[in-house]
DOTORDO-723266 format. One line per field, with one value per residue (C-alpha): residue number from 1; y, z, x. Coordinates in nm, 2 decimals. Layout:
lolo = [NUM,...] $
py = [Y,...] $
pz = [Z,...] $
px = [X,...] $
//
This chain:
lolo = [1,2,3,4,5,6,7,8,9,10,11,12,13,14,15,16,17,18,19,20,21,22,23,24,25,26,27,28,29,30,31,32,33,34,35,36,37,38,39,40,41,42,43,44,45,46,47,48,49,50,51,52,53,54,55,56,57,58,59,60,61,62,63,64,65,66,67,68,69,70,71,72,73,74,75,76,77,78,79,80,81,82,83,84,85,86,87,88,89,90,91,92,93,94,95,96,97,98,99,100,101,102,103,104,105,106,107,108,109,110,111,112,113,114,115,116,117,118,119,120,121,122,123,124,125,126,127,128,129,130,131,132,133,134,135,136,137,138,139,140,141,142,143,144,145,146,147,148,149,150,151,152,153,154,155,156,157,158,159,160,161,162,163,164,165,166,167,168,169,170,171,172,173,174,175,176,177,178,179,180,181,182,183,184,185,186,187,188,189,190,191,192,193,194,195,196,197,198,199,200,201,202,203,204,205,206,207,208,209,210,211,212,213,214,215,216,217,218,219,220,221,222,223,224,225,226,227,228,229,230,231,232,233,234,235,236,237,238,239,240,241,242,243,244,245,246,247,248,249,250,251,252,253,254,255,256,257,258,259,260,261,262,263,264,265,266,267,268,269,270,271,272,273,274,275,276,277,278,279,280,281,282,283,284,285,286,287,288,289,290,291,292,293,294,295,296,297,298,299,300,301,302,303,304,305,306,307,308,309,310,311,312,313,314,315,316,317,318,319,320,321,322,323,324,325,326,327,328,329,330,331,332,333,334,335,336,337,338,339,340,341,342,343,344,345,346,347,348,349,350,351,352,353,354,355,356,357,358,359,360,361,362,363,364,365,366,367,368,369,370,371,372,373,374,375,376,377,378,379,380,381,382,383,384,385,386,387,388,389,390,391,392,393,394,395,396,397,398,399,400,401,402,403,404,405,406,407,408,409,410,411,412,413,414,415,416,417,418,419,420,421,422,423,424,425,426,427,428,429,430,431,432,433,434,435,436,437,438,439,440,441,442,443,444,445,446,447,448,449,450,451,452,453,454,455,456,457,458,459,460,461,462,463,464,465,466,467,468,469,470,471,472,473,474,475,476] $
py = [-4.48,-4.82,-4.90,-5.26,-5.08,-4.94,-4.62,-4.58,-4.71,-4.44,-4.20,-4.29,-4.33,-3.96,-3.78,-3.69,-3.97,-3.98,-3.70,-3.79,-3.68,-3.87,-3.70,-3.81,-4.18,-4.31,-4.18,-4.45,-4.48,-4.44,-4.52,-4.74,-4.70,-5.02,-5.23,-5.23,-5.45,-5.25,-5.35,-5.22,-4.91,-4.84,-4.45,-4.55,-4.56,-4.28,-4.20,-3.82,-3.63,-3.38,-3.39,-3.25,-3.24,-3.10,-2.96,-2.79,-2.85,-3.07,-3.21,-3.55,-3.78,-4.18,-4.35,-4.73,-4.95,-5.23,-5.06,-5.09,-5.05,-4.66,-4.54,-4.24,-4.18,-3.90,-3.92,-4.04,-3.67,-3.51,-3.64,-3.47,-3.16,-3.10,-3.15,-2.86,-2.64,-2.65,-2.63,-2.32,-2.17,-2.25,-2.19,-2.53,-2.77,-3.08,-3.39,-3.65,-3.99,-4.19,-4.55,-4.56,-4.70,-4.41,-4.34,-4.51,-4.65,-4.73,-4.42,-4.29,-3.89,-3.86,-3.97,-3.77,-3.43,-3.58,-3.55,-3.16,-3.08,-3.18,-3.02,-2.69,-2.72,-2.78,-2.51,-2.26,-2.38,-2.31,-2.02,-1.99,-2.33,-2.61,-2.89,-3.22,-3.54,-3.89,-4.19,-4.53,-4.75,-4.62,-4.27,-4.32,-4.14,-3.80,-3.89,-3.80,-3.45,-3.49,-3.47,-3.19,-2.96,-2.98,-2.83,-3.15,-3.48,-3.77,-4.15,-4.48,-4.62,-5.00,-4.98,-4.67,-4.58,-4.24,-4.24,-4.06,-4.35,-4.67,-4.79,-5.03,-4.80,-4.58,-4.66,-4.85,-4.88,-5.20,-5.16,-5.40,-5.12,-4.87,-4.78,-4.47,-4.48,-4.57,-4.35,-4.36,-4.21,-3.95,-3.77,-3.81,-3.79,-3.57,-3.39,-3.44,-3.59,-3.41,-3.67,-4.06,-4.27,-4.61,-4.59,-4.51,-4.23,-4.04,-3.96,-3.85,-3.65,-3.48,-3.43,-3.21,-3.08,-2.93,-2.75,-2.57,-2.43,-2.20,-2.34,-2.06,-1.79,-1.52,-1.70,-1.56,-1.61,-1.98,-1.94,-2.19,-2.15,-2.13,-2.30,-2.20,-1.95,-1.64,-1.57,-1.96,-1.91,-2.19,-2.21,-2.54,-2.33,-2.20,-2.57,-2.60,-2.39,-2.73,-2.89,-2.62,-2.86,-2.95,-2.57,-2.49,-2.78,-2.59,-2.23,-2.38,-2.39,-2.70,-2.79,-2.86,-2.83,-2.98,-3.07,-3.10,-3.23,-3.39,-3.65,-3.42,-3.15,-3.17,-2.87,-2.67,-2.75,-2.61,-2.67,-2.52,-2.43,-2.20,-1.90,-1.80,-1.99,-1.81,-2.05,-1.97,-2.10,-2.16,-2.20,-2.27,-2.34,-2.69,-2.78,-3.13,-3.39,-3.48,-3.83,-3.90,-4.01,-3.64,-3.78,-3.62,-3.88,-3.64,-3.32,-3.12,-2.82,-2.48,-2.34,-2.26,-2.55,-2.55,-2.80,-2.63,-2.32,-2.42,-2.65,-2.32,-2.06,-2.31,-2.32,-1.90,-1.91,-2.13,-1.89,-1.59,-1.69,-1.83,-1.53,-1.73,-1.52,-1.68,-1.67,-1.77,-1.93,-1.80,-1.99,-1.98,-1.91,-1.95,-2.16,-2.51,-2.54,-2.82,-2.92,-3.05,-2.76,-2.49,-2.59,-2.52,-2.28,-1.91,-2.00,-2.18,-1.85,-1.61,-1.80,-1.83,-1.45,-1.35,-1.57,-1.39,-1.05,-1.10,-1.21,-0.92,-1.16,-1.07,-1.18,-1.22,-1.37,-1.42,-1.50,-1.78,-1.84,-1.73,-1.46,-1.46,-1.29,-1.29,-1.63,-1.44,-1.15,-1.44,-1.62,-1.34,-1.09,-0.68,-0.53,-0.79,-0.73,-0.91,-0.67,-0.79,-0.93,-1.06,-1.19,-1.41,-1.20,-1.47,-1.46,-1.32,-1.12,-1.03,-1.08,-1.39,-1.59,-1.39,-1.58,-1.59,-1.27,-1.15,-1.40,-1.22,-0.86,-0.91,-1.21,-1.28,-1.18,-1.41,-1.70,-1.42,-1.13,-1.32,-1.44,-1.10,-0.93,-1.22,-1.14,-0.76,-0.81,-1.04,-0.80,-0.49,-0.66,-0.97,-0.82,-0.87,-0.51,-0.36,-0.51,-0.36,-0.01,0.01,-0.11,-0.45,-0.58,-0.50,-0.66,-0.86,-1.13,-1.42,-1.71,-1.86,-1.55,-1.62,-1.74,-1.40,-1.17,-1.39,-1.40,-0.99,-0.93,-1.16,-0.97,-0.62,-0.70,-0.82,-0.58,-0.53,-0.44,-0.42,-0.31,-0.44,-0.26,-0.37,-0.63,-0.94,-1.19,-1.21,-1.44,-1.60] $
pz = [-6.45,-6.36,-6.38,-6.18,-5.85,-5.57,-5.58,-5.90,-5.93,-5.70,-5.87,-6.15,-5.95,-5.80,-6.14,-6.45,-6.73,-6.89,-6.73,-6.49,-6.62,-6.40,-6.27,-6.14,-6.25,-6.29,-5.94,-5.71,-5.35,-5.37,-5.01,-4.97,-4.53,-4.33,-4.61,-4.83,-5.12,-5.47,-5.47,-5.71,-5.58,-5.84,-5.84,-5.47,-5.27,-5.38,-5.73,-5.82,-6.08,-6.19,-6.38,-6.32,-6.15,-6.37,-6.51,-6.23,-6.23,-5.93,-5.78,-5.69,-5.46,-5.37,-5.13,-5.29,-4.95,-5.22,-5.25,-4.89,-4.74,-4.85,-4.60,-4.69,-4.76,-4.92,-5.26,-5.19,-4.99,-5.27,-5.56,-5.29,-5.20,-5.62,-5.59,-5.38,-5.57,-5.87,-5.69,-5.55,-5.87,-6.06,-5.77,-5.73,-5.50,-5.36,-5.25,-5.09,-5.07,-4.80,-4.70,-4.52,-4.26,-4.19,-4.22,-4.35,-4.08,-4.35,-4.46,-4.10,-4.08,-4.45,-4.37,-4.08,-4.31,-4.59,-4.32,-4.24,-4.59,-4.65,-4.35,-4.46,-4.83,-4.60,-4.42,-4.64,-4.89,-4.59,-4.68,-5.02,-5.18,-5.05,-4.92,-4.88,-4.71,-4.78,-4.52,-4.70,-4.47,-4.20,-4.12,-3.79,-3.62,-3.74,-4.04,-3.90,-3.91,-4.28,-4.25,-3.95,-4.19,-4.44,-4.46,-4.49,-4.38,-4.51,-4.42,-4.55,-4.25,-4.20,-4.25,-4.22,-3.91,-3.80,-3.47,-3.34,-3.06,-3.16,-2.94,-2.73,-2.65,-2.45,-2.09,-2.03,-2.34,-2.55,-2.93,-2.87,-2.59,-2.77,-3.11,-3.11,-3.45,-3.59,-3.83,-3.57,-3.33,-3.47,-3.64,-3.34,-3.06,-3.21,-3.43,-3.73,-3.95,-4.18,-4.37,-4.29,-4.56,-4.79,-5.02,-5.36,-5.19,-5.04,-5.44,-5.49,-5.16,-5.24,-5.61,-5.46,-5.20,-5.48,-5.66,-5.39,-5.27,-5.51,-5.64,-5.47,-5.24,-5.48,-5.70,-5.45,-5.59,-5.65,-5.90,-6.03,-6.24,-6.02,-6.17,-5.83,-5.78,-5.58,-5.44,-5.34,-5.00,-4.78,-4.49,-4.32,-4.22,-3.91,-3.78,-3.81,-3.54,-3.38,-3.63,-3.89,-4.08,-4.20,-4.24,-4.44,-4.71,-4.74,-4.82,-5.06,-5.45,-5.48,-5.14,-5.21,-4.83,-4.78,-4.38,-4.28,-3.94,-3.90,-3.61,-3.38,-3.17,-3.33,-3.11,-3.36,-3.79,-4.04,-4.40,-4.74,-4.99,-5.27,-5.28,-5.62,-5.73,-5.50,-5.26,-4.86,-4.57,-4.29,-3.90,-3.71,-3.37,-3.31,-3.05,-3.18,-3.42,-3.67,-3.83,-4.21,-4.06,-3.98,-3.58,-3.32,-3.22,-3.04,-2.77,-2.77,-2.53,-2.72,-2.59,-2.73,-2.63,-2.63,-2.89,-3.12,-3.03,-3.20,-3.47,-3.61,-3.56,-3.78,-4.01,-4.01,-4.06,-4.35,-4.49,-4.45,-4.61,-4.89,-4.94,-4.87,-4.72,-4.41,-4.32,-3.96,-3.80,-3.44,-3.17,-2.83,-2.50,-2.33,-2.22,-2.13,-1.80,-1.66,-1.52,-1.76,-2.02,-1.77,-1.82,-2.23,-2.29,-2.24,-2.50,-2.74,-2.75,-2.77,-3.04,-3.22,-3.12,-3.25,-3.59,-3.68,-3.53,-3.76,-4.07,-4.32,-4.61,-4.55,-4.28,-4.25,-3.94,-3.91,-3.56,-3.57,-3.21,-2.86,-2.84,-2.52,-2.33,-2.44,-2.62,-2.88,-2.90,-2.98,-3.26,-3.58,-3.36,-3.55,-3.22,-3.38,-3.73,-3.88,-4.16,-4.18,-3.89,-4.00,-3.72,-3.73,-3.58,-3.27,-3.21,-2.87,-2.82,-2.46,-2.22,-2.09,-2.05,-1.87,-1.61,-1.47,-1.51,-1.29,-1.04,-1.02,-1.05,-0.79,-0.56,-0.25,-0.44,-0.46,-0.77,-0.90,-0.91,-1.08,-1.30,-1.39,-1.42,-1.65,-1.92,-1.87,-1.90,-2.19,-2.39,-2.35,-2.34,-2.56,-2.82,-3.08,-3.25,-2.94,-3.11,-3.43,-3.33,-3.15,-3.45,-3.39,-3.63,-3.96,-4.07,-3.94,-4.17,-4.22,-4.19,-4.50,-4.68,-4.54,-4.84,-5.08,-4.83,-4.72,-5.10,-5.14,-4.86,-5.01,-5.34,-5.16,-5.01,-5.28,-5.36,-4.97,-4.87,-4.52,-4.37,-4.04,-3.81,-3.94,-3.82,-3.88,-3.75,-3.42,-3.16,-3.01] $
px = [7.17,7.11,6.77,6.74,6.90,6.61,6.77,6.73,6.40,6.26,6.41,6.18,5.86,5.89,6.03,5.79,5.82,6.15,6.30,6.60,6.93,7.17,7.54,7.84,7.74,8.12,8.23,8.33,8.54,8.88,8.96,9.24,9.31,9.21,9.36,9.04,8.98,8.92,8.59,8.36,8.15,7.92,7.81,7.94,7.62,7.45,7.26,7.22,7.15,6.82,6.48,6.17,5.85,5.52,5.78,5.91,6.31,6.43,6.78,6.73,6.98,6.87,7.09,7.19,7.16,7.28,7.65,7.79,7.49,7.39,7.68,7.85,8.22,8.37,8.31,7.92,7.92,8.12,7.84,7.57,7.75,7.81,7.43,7.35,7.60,7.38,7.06,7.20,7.29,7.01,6.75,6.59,6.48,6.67,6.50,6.68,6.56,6.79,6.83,7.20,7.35,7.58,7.89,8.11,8.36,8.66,8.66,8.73,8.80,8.74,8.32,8.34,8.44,8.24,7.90,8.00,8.02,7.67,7.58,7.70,7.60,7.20,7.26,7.38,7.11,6.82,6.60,6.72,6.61,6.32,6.46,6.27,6.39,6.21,6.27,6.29,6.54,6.75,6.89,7.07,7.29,7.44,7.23,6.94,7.05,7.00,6.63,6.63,6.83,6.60,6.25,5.99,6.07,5.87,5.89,5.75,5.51,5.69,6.00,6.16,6.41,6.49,6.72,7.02,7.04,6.89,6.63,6.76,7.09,6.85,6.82,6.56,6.44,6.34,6.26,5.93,5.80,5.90,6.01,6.15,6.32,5.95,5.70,5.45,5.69,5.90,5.58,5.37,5.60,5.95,5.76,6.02,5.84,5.56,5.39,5.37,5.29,5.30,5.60,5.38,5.18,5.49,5.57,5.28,5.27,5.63,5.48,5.22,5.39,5.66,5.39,5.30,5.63,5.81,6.12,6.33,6.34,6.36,6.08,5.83,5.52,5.38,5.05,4.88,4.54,4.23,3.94,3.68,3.47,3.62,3.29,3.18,3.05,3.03,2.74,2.92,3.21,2.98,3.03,3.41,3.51,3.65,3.86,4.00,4.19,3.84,3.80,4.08,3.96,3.62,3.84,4.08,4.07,3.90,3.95,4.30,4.48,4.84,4.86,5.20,5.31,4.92,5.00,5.20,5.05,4.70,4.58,4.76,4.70,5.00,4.97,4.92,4.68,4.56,4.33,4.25,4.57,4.82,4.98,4.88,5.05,4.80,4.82,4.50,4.42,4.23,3.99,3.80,3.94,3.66,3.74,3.62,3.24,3.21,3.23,3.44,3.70,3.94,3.90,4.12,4.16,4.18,4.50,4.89,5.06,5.44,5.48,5.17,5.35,5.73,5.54,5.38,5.64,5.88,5.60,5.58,5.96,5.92,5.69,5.85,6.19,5.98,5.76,5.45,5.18,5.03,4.66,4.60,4.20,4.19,4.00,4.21,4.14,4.47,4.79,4.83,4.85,5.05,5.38,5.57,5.42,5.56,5.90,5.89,5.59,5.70,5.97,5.75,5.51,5.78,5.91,5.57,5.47,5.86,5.79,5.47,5.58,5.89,5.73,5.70,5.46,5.11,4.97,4.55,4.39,4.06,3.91,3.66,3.55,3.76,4.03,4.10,4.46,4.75,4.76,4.55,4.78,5.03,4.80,4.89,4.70,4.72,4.89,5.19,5.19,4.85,4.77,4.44,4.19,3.85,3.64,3.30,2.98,3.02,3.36,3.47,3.78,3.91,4.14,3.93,3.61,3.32,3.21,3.58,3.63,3.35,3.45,3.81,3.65,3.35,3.50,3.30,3.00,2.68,2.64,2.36,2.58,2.86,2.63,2.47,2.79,2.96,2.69,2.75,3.14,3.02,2.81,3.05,3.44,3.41,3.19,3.33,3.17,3.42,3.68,3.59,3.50,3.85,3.98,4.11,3.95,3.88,3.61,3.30,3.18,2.93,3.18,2.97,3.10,3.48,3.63,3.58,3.69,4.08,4.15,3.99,4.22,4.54,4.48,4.48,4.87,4.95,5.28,5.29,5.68,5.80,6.13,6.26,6.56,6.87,7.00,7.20,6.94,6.71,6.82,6.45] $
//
């Protein structure tokens, strides 16, 4: 491997010391259409090859923007697609680091195959192995299917570009209005992206990310050795009903939580952490952004949006192929209710009620503040499959808010009626202990004491197995 090229070079920075074992380092074009000079192509555009990652085994390819601009021809895909064949037979993960201009254009039909061979060796590969895309230069085009095959997308903050039409080839569009092949963009507004970072951080983001995924979908269980206390309790949980990203932090083994997908649909957090070392996947509804001065610097309305809705049910999926067990922070009180939402959100919740109604890894949810209708029912609830519900002494669950209730049951009545009648309906239909006694939930606890009783109740379903109808796949 050439050391002085970029590609290389990151290689090097994401890889444990000393570990890269390059392949297919002599392979060059052999194009000839179009007239093309036999110019040099060195590993033509595209390094490849494996090492590891604390000592994890990984399959590593970094695009060369040096040779012909990164863009792929045939025997660039070929070097990739021999890439996945291993991965797949040795049942590790690929990470792709890409900085291409696309395809190649003098390789003609032969790109055009080369693209649909990586796309198959992606999709056959999904479910079976992580995949992990990192965004260093462009990925235009039908490239950017590259990263919305795989399972995590990452991209450097400045200069990165992700785009299927450039910016200024969209009607009325101008890049300096509105980049839309920008970081800031396509994890904020497309939702693509998971993590947005500086070029040395994303390394170390992907190395963490890695060891907490488990290198196949057959290696089920990711452990790691968990030096905090089962039993830590945590009296600030009470006060992070708002922002449960914060929330998740204060359950994890040392506070260790993986956000993915932070800047898009806030109202709804996704990530990963560890409860006495086993690897969680967690969804939890959002109401307040808290920035690092412990200050509320976002409201957010606590309801399934449709983009919350699909960012967490492709989480669940993730999960579930992966064996992953999910754990899920209730606090909803119903749907967005707009215009534009209308159009998208019955899908989005059947997709997200489908993905954790489908998902046979345990499944814990633990209501934290509203339950309200049918957007709870959605949220991980046990009439879909939770195996486990925990709720907080002052959560409510019910099919809505009190005070509106009454005013739909005793309309026409006086403000003192409704009034007297919401508590009533309050006391005896949102209490949570009504819950409990018709067994909806299992268990009431302190949220100080939350901690213990997720990982008592992780440890529990442990060996759970689950059969589903079958089937060759669901079609939500």
């Amino acid at each position: 491997m050439s050391t002085t090229s970029k590609a290389s070079q990151r290689i090097t920075a994401l890889l444990d010391d000393n570990s890269f074992v390059e392949i297919g380092g002599l392979v060059t074009a052999r194009a000839t259409d179009f007239n093309q000079k036999p110019t040099e192509t060195p590993s033509d555009g595209v390094v490849t090859g494996y090492g590891v990652i604390d000592g994890n085994l990984v399959y590593v390819y970094s695009q060369d923007a040096a040779v012909l601009n990164g863009t792929i021809g045939e025997m660039h895909a070929k070097k990739i697609v021999n890439l996945y064949d291993l991965a797949m037979k040795t049942g590790s993960p690929v990470i792709g680091l890409i900085d291409c201009a696309g395809l190649r254009l003098q390789e003609a039909t032969d790109a055009l195959a080369a693209f649909g061979e990586i796309y198959l060796k992606q999709t056959l590969a999904s479910g079976v192995i992580p995949q992990i895309t990192a965004i260093f230069g462009t990925c235009g085009g039908g490239l950017a299917l590259f990263s919305t095959l795989t399972d995590f997308t990452f991209m450097e903050e400045k200069s990165a570009k992700l785009f299927v039409n450039a910016p200024n080839a969209l009607d009325g569009n101008e890049i300096s209005r509105n980049d839309t092949s920008s970081a800031k963009f396509q994890s904020e507004e497309s939702g693509i992206v998971d993590v947005v970072a500086d070029e040395a951080s994303i390394y170390t983001k992907i190395r963490d990310l890695v060891s907490f995924l488990p290198a196949n979908n057959e290696d089920t269980v990711s452990l790691a050795e968990c030096t905090d206390d089962l039993n830590r309790a945590n009296a600030e949980l009470a006060n992070c009903v708002g922002d449960t990203s914060i929330a998740l932090s204060i359950l994890a083994d040392n506070n260790d939580f993986f956000e993915v997908k932070a800047g898009y649909a806030k109202e709804m957090v996704t990530g990963f952490l560890r409860l006495n070392g086993v690897t969680v996947g967690a969804v939890a509804n959002r109401s307040e952004v808290v920035d690092e001065d412990g200050k509320v610097s976002e409201k957010l309305d606590a309801v399934l949006t449709a983009k919350g809705s699909e960012k967490a049910a492709d989480f669940v999926n993730f999960c579930d192929a992966f064996g992953i067990p999910v754990l899920t922070l209730t606090n909803v009180k119903g749907y967005e209710a707009t215009v534009c939402s209308e159009k998208r959100i019955a899908k989005a919740v059947a997709k997200l009620t489908y993905a954790f109604a489908n998902a046979t890894v345990p499944k814990v949810n633990v209501v934290i503040g509203q339950a309200y209708g049918t957007a709870y029912v959605a949220m991980n609830s046990k009439a879909i499959g939770a195996d486990i519900t925990i709720a907080w002494p002052d959560a409510k669950i019910g099919t809505m808010d009190s005070k509106l209730a009454a005013k739909i049951m005793y309309d026409g009545q006086g403000a003192s009626v409704i009034d007297e009648k919401a508590a009533e309906y309050e006391a005896l239909a949102l209490n949570v202990t009504s819950a409990a006694k018709r067994g909806y939930v299992d268990q009431i606890v302190d949220a100080a004491d939350t901690r213990k009783y997720v990982i008592g109740a992780f440890e529990m379903l442990f060996t759970k197995r689950e059969d589903r109808p079958d089937k060759k796949h669901g079609t939500v």
